[in-house]
C-alpha positions as CSV (number, residue, x, y, z in Angstrom):
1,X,0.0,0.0,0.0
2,X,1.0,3.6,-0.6
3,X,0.7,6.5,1.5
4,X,-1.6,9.4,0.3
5,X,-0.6,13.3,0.6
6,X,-4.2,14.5,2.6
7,X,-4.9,16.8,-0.3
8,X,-5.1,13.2,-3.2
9,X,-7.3,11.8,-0.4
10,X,-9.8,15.4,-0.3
11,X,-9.4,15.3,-3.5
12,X,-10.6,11.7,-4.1
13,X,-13.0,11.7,-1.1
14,X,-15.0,15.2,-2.4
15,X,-14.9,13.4,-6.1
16,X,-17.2,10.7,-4.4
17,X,-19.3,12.9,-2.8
18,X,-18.8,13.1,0.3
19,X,-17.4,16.5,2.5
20,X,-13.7,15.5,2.4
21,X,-13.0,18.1,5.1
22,X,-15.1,16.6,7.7
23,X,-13.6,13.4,7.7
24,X,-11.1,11.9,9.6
25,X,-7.6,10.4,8.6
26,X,-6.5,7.9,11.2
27,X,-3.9,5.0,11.2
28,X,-4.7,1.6,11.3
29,X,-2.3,-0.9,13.2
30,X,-1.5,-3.9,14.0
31,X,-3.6,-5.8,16.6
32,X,-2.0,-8.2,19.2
33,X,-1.3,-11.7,18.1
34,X,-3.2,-13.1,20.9
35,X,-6.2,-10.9,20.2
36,X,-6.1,-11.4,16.1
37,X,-6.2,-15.3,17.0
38,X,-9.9,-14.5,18.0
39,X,-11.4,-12.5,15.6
40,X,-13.3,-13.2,12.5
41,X,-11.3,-12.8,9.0
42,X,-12.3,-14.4,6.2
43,X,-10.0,-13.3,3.4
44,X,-11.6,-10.3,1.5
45,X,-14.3,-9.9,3.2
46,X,-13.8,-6.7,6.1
47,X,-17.5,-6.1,6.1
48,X,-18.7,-9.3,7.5
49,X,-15.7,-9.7,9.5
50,X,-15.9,-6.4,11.5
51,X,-19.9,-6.9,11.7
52,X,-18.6,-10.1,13.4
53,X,-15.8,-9.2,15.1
54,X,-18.4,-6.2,16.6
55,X,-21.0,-8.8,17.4
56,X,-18.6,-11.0,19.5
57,X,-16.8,-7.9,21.6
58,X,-13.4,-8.4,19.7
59,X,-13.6,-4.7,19.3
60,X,-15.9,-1.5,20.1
61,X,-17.0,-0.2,16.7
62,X,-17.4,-1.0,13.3
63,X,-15.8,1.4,11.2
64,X,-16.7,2.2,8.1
65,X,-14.4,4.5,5.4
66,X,-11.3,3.6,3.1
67,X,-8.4,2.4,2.6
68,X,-5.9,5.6,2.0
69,X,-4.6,3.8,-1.5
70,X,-4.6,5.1,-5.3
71,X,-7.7,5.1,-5.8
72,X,-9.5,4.8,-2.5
73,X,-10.5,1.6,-1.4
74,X,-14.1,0.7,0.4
75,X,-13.3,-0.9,3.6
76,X,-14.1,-1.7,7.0
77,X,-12.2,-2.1,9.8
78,X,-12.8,-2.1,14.1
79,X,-12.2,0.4,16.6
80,X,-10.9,-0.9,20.4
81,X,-10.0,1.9,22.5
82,X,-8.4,4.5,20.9
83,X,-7.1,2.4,18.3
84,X,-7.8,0.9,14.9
85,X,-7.3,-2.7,13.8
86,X,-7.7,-4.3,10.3
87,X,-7.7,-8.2,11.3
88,X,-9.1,-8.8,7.7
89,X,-5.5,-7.8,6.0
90,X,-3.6,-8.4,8.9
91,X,-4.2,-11.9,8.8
92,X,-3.6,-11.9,5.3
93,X,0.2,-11.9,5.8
94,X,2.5,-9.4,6.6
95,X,1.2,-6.1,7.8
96,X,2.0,-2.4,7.6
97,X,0.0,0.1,9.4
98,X,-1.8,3.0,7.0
99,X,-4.2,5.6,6.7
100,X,-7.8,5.0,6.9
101,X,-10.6,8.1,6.1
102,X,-12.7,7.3,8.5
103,X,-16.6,8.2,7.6
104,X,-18.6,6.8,10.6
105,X,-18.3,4.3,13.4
106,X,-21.2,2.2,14.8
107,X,-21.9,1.1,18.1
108,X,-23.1,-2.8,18.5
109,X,-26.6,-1.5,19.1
110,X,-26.9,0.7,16.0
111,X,-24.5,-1.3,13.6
112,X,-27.4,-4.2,13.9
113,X,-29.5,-1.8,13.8
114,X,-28.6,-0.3,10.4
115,X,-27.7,-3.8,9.3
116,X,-31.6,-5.2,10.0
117,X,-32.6,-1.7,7.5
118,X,-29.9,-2.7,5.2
119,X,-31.9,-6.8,4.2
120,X,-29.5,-7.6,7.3
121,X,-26.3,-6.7,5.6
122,X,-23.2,-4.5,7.5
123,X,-23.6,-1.2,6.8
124,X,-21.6,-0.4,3.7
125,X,-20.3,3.0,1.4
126,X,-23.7,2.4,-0.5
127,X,-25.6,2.1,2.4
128,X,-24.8,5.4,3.9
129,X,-25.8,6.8,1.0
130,X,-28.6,5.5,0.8
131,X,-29.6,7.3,4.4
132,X,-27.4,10.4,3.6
133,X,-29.8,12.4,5.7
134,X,-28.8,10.7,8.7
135,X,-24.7,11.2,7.4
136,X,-25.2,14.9,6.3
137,X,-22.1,16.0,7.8
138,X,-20.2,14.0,5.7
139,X,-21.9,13.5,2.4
140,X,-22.6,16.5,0.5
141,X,-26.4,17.2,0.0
């Protein structure tokens, strides 16, 4: 993976529609061997595994947003803490931490929640979308 300058990911971000300035640019690390062990990670598929890793406590949010690559990639990863794991590419093989734009976290409660409204699949990029009233401050209307 490559690192983005901020302004290519605005600059991709605002092309999808969303208000690039409003959302967040965090790293993603590694997580603890011990702790990866446990969580769901199904190759290619960080959706499902967050939604599952959420589900059984093996983090505190799902989060959805993208991968900081050329171009952007749709992705989800989990929040524990104050930090940010991807157990779906970490346990792909090697890993390098990188920059993630995040656009919204769920809590357990609301991720099923959205999930049940969404024909009980995670939340998504197209989902949000498709309730951008509720995600004003980061799509543009």
């Amino acid at each position: 993976m490559t690192d983005l300058e901020v302004a290519a990911i605005h600059h991709q971000l605002t092309a999808l529609n969303f208000n690039a300035e409003k959302i967040k640019i965090v790293t993603v690390n590694a997580m603890p061997e011990e702790a990866l062990a446990k969580c769901t990670r199904k190759e290619n598929e960080s959706f499902y595994n967050s939604y599952m890793n959420i589900i059984y406590r093996h983090g505190e949010r799902y989060v959805l947003g993208y991968r900081c690559e050329d171009p952007l990639v749709e992705h989800a990863i989990i929040k524990k803490g104050d930090l940010y794991f991807d157990p779906t590419l970490q346990a792909n093989g090697s890993f390098t931490p990188y920059q993630y734009a995040l656009l919204t976290e769920f809590k357990v409660f609301d991720m099923i929640k959205h999930a049940k409204s969404n024909k009980e699949f995670p939340p998504d990029i197209d989902y949000l979308f498709t309730k951008k009233k509720h995600f004003k401050n980061i799509i543009k209307q």
